[in-house]
C-alpha positions as CSV (number, residue, x, y, z in Angstrom):
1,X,124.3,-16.8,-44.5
2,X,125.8,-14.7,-41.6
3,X,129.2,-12.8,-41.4
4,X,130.9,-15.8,-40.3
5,X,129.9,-18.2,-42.4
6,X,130.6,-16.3,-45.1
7,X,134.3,-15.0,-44.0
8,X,134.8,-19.2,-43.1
9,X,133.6,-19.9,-46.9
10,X,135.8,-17.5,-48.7
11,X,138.7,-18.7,-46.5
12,X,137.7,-22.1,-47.5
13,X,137.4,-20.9,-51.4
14,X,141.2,-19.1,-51.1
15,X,142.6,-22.6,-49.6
16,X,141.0,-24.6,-51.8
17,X,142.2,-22.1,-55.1
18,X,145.8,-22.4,-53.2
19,X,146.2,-25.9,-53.5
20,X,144.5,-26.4,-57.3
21,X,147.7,-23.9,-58.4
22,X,150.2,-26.0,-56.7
23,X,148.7,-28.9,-58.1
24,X,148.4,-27.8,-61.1
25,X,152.2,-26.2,-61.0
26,X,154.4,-29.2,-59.2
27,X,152.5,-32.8,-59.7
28,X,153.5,-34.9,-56.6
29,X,156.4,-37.4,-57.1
30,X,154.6,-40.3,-56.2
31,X,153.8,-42.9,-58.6
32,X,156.2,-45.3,-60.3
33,X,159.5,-45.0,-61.5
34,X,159.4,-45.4,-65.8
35,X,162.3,-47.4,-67.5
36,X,161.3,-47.1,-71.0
37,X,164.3,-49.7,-73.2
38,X,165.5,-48.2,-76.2
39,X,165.4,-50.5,-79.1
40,X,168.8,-51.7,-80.1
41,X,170.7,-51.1,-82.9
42,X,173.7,-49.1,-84.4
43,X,171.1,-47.8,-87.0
44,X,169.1,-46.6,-84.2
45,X,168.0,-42.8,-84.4
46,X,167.8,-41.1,-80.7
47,X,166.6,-37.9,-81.5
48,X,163.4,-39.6,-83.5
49,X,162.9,-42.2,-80.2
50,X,163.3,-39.3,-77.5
51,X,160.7,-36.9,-79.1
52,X,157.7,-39.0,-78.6
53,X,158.8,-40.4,-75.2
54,X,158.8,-36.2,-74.2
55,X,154.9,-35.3,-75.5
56,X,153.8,-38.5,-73.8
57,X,155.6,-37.6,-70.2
58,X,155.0,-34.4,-70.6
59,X,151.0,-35.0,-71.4
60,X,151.6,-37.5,-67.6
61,X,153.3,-34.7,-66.3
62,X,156.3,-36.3,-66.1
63,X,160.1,-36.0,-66.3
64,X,162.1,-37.0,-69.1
65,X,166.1,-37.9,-68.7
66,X,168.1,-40.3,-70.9
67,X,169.9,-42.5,-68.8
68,X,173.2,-44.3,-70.4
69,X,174.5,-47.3,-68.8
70,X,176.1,-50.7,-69.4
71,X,176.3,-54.4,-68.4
72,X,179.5,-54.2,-67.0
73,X,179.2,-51.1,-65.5
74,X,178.8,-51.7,-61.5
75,X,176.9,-48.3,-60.6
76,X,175.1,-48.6,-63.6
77,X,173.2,-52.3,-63.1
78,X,172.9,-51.4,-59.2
79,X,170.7,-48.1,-60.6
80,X,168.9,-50.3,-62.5
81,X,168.5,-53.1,-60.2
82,X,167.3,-50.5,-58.1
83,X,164.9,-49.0,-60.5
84,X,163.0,-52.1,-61.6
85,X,162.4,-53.3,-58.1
86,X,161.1,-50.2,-57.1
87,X,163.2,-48.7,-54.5
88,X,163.7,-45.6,-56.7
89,X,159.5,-44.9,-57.0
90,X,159.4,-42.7,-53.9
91,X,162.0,-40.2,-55.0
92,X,161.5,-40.7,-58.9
93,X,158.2,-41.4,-59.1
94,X,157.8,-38.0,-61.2
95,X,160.3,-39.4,-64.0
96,X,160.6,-41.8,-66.7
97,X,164.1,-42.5,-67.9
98,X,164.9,-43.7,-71.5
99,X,167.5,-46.1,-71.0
100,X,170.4,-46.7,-73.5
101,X,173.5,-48.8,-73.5
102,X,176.6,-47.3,-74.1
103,X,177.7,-50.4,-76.1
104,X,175.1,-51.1,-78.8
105,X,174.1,-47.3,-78.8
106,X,177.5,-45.5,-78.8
107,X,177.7,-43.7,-82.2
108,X,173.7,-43.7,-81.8
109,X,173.9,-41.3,-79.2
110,X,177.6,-39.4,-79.9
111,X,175.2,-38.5,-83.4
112,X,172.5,-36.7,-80.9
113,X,174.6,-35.3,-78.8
114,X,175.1,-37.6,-75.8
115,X,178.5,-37.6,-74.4
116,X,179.9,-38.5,-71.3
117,X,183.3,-39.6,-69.8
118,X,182.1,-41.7,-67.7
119,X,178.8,-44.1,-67.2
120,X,176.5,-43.9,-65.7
121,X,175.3,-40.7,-68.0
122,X,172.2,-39.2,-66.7
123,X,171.0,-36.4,-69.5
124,X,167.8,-33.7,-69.9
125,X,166.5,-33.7,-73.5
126,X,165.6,-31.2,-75.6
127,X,162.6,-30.7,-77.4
128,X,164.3,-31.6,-80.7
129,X,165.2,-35.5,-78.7
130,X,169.0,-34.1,-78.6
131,X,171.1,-33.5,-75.9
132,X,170.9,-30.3,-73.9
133,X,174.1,-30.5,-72.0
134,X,172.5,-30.5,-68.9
135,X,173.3,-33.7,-66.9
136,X,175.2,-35.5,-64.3
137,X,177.7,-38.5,-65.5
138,X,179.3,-41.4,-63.1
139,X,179.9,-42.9,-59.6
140,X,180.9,-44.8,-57.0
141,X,181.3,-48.7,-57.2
142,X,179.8,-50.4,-54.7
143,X,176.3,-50.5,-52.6
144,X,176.7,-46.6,-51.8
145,X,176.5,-46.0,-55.9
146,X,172.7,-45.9,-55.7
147,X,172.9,-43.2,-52.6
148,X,175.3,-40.9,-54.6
149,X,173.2,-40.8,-57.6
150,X,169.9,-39.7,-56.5
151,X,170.3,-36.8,-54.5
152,X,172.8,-35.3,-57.9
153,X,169.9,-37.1,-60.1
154,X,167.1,-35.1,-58.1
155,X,169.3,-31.9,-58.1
156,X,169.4,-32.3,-62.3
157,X,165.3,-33.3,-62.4
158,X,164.3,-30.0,-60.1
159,X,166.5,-27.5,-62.2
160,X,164.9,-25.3,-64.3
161,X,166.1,-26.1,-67.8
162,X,168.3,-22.6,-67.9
163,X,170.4,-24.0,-64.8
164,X,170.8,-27.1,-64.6
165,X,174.1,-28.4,-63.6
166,X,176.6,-29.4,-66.7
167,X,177.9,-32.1,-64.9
């Protein structure tokens, strides 16, 4: 192999050794946007239904954030109108949300932690399935709600865990 050749394959090597750590350290946010329903129930326990939802997004490679809406809630059904037809899976493609409603969950997930003032409540777990206090809570009405969510929503996803913003 001459000089060349050689200088071309270790540049090739280097590249190639580049990219595997990026992939390895940032999977891509394409895929599909995951809506996992939590059961219903007064009686339900949050902690012990976030804690396996984590090791299995975290084995994907995936995001985790508890997302608490309502049915009456206008920016809350738009986000997840949006969601399941997939007009979120570009920018949240990376993240599956573990969706609650504020009504039939309430004291559910006051016991773990989850509070908000106001719904929509978007929320980073911790290991432990409680609330960190790292998330992002309500909107606007209307057909702009969706657009001032996910840009906030992405900010909260991309912090590291240490600064993420409270609110």
């Amino acid at each position: 192999m001459g000089r060349g050749s050689r200088a071309t394959l270790a540049v090739v090597v280097g590249l190639a050794a580049m990219a595997s750590c990026q992939d390895a350290a940032a999977p891509p946010r394409h895929g599909k946007l995951e809506l996992v329903e939590a059961p219903p129930g007064r009686n339900l326990d949050v902690a012990a239904f976030v804690v396996p939802q984590l090791a299995r997004a975290r084995r994907d490679h995936r995001h985790v954030v508890v997302y608490v809406g309502a049915t009456w809630c206008e920016p809350c059904t738009r986000f997840h109108d949006a969601a399941q037809r997939g007009e979120l899976d570009a920018e949240f493609g990376d993240v599956t949300f573990l969706g609650f409603d504020a009504d039939r969950a309430g004291e559910a997930l006051e016991r773990a932690n989850y509070r908000s003032e106001l719904i929509p409540l978007f929320a980073i777990p911790r290991d432990d399935g409680t609330a960190s206090g790292q998330q992002i809570e309500g909107s606007i009405k209307g057909e702009g709600a969706v657009g001032q969510i996910a840009p906030r929503l992405r900010g909260l996803v991309d912090q590291p865990a240490a600064q993420a913003p409270s609110r």
